[in-house]
N, C-alpha and C positions, 0 to 999 in steps of 0.2 A: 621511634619512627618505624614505620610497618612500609613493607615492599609489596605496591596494590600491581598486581600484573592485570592487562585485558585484553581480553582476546578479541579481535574486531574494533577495527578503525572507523565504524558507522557513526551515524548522529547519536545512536543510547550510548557508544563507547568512549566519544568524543565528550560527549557532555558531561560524562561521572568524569571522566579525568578532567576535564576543565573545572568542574563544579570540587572535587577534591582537593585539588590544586588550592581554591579559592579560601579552601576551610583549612587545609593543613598545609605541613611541612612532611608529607610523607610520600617516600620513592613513588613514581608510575614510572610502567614502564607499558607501552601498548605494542600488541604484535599482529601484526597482518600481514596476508601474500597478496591484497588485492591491488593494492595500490600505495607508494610513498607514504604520503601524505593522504589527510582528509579531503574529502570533495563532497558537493552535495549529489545525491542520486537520482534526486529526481530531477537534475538538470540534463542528465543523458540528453535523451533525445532532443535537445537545443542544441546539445557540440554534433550531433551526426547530421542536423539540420542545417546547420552552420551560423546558427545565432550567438554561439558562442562556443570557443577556445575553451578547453579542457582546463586552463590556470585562471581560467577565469570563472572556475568553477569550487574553486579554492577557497573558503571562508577567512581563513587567516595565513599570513604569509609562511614561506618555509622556514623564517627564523624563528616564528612563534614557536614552537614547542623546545625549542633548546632555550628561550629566554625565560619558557616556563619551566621549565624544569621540568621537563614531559619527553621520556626516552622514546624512540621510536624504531620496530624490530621490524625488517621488511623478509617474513619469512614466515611459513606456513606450520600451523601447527600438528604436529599429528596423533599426538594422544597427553592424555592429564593426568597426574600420578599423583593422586589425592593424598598416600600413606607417605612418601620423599618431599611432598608440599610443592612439586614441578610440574614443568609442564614442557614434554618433547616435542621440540623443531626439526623441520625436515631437514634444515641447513647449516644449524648450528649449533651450540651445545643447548643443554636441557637450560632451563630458566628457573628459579626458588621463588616461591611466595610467599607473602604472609595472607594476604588475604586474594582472591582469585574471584575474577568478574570475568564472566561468557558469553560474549557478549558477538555472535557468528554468525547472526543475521538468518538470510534465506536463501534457499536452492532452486533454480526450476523444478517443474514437476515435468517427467517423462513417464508415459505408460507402454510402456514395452511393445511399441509400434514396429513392427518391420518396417528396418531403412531409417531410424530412428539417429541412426549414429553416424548417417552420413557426411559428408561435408556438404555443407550449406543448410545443415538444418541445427538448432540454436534455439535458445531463450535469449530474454533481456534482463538480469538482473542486475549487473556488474558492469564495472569498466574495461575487463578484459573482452565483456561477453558485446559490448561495445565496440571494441575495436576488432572483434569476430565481425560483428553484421557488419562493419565499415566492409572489410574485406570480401564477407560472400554476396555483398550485393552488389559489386561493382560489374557493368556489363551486360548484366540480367535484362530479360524480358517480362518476365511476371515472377512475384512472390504471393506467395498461399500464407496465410495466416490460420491457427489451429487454436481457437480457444476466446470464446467471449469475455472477454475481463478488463480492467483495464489499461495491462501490458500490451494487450492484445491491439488497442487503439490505437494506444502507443506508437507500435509498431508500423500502423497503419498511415499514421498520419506522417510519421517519417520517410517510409518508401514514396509514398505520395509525392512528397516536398522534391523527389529526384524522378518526379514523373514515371514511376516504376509500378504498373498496373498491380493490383491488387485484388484477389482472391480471397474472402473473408469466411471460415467453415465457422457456423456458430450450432450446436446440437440444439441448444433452449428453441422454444418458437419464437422469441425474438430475442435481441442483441443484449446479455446479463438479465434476464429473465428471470435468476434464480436468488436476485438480490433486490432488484426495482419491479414496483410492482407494474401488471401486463400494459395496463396505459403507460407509463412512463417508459418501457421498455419498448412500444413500441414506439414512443416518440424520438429516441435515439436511435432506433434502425430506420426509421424516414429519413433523419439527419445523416445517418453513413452513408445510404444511398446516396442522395443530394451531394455528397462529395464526388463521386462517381465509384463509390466503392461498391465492388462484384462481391453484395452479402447472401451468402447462404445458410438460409434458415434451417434447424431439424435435421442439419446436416456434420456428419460424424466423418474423420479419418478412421482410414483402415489400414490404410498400407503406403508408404514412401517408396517408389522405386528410383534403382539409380545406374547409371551410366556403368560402361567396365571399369570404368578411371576411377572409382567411387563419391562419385556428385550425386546430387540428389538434381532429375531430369523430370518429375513429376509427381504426383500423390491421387490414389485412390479412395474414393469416398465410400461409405456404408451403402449409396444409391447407385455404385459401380458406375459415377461419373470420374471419366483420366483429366486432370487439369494439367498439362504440361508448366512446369516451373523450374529454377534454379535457385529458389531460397524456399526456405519452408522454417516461418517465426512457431516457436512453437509455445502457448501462450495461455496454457492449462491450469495458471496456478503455480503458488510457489511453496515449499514447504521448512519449518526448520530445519537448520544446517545442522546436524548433532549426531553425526556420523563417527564423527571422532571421540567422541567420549563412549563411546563401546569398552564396556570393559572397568571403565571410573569409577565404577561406584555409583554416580549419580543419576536419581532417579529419571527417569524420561518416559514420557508417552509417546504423542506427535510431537512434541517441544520439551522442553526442561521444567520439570516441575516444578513450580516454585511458589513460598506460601508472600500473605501481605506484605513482608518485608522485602520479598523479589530474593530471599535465601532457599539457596538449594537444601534437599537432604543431609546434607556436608556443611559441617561448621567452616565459616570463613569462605565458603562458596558461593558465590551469587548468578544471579541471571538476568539478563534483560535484553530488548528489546525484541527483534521479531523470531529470534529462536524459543521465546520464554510461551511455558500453558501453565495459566495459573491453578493450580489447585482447589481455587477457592472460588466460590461464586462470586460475581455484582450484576446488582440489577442493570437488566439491559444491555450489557458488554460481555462480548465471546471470550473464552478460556484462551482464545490465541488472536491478537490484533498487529497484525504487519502491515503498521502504520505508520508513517513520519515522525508525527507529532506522541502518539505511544512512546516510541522510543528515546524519545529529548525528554520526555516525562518522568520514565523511566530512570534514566541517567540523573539526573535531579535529588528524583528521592532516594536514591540509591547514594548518591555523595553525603545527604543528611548522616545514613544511618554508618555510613562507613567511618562518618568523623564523631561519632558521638551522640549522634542527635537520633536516634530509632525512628523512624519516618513510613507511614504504610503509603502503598499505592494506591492511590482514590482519585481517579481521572474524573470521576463527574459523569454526566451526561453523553453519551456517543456523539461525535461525531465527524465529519470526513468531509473533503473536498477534491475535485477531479476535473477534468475536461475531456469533451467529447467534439474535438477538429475547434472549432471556433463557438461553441457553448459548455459556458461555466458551470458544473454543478456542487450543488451543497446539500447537505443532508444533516440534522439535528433532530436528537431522541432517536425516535425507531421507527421504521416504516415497512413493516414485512412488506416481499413480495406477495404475501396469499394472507390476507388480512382474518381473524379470529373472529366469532359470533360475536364478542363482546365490543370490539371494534366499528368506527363507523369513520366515512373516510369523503373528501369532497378533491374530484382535480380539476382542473382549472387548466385549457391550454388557451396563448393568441393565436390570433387568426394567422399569425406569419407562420407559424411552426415551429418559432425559432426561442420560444418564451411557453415555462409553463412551472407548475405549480401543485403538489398534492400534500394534503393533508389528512393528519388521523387523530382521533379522539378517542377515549371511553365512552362505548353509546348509552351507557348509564350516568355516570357520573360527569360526561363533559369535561374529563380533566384531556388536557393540551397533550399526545403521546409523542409525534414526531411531524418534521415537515423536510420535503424533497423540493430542490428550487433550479430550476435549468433556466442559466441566462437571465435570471436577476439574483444580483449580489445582497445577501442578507446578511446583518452585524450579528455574530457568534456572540457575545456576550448576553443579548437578550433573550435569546432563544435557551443560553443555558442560565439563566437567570428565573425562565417560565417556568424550562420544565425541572427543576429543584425546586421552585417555588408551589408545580404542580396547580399551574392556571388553568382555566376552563377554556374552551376553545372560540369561546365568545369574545371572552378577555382577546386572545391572541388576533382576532379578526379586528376586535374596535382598537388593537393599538399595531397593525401589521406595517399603516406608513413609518413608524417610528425604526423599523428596522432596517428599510432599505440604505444599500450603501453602493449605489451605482452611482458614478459622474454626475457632476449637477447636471448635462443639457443630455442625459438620458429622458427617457420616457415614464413613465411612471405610470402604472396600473394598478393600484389598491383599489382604488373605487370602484374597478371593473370586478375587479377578484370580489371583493366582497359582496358586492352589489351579486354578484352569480353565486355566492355562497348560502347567501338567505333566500334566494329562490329556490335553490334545489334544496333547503335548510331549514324551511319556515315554522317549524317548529324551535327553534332557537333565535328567538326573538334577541334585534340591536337595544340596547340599553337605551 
């Protein structure tokens, strides 16, 4: 029986220990400073909104991990001593391994903004970083948001919820411009508007000033406009945590490098979820994915190969889901924002504003590349079924009702979509 320690209580760290659990009889022991127990993350912003209570944010109850036989270390780690097989806590004594999963997630990104470190100024990653914004936003007259993404919205649509005006600095020309392409991009900054959000386009922080008390009382933009505020979300990006293995031995770039198997340089080391950069190519998926579903993925194949079963990482096809205030988005395959010669691309919005649609193709070959969907629900099985199967984009137009997965007394628009696909398309004749 081998002693599997992990570092991070997240969904990929959760999941290899349950998933190990399931295949062996071998020790876990899991350590974390963020919080007891497991919780899901991306339910934050519903306990600050108040849709839901922090334990009800709980997947399994508190006696679960003592009924699995799953220890649980509430204490931070602060360095890995690859050559003793440990690993040192800030609180308590060092820990022995046999085998070591790192599993440490993500940090904000800060760029060394004067006024950076004041009080009321924050990211959202965490549960602590949670019951920070609970605390600097109580009382406030306006909060400033620094960073198009979509912590950034996040952010936005929770201050909103407590009628807390809202300041939105986005540098792109329009709202993640650097991920959706400029139509789509600007269909989402109509929508933020339309909330009553104060979005600022092409616009850069420069500088935080703050009070003598050390609060943060306003923030200066690149266009030398003063927005007076008492919160400033700071909302840049996040990057892996792997600040503590300085020194390990183990390899790192911007994340932990790690090959098919999610094994570090270090026998018996592994990595996974949104701290891990893979070493290794796959088509159409980034060397670093700090994603939900990535890292339950992650955890997965990683319990295969820990109990016997050698297992590589092969997620398939990209893809993600988001909301933006009251519009659902989805995205399957690939959809650059700044689309390639060899690419050809068709979007499709309704007339409400509140529904659209874009697609992309090989403009040679017609193979099916990726598709973006705001505010109609499409079934994820098909779409990664096309594009492994590598359909034509024709195919994907003559069977696009087939995906929809909105309520039955929703509305339904295929016939309009495709009916406008072959006008501007008429070269790609219906079957």
């Amino acid at each position: 029986m081998k002693h599997i320690v992990i570092v991070g209580n997240g969904i990929s760290g959760i999941t290899a220990a349950r998933h190990i659990r399931k295949l062996s009889n071998h020790k876990i022991t899991i350590i974390s400073s963020e919080t007891k127990h497991f919780f899901s993350r991306t339910a934050l912003m519903y306990i600050y909104m108040g849709h839901l209570k922090y334990e009800h944010t709980k997947p399994y109850e508190d006696f679960f991990w003592k009924k699995n036989r799953i220890d649980l270390v509430f204490d931070h780690v602060t360095k890995i001593n690859p050559g003793s097989r440990s690993v040192q806590l800030a609180n308590g004594p060092s820990v022995q391994y046999d085998v070591l999963v790192i599993a440490s997630g993500s940090k904000s990104n800060k760029f060394g903004w004067a006024g950076q470190d004041l009080e009321g100024v924050q990211g959202l990653y965490s549960y602590p970083d949670l019951e920070m914004m609970e605390k600097n936003s109580k009382g406030i007259s306006r909060a400033v948001i620094v960073g198009g993404g979509l912590i950034g919205i996040e952010m936005a649509e929770m201050l909103q919820s407590r009628n807390i005006p809202v300041t939105f600095l986005v540098r792109e020309p329009e709202f993640w411009s650097v991920v959706l392409p400029l139509q789509d991009a600007n269909f989402i900054s109509r929508h933020i508007r339309s909330h009553g959000i104060d979005l600022k386009l092409n616009t850069e922080l420069k500088e935080i000033k703050g009070t003598g008390a050390g609060k943060v009382k306003a923030i200066l933009t690149n266009k030398n406009d003063l927005v007076e505020c008492q919160f400033v979300g700071l909302a840049v990006g996040v990057s892996p945590n792997i600040e503590f293995l300085k020194n390990s031995g183990i390899e790192t770039a911007k994340g932990i490098l790690v090959d098919p198997y999610l094994q570090t340089n270090l026998p018996d080391v592994y990595a996974i979820g949104d701290c891990v950069e893979r070493s290794y190519e796959l088509p159409g998926r980034k060397s670093i994915e700090q994603v939900w579903y990535t890292g339950r993925m992650m955890g997965e194949v990683l319990a295969q190969t820990i109990c016997g079963n050698p297992t590589k990482y092969e997620p398939g096809p990209w893809f993600n889901s988001a909301k933006f205030f009251d519009i659902e988005y989805q995205t399957y395959g690939n959809v650059p924002n700044v689309p390639t010669t060899d690419e050809a691309n068709f979007y499709w919005e309704h007339a409400s504003g509140k529904k659209a649609m874009h697609f992309v193709w090989n403009r040679r070959s017609k193979t099916f590349l990726g598709i973006n969907t705001f505010g109609i629900r499409l079934r994820h099985e098909f779409f990664d079924r096309w594009l492994r199967g590598q359909k034509d984009i024709q195919f994907v137009m003559e069977n696009l009702s087939k995906t929809n997965f909105d309520p039955e007394f929703y509305h339904r628009h295929e016939m309009e979509i495709v009916n406008a696909f072959y006008t501007q398309h008429p070269s790609i004749k219906a079957a």
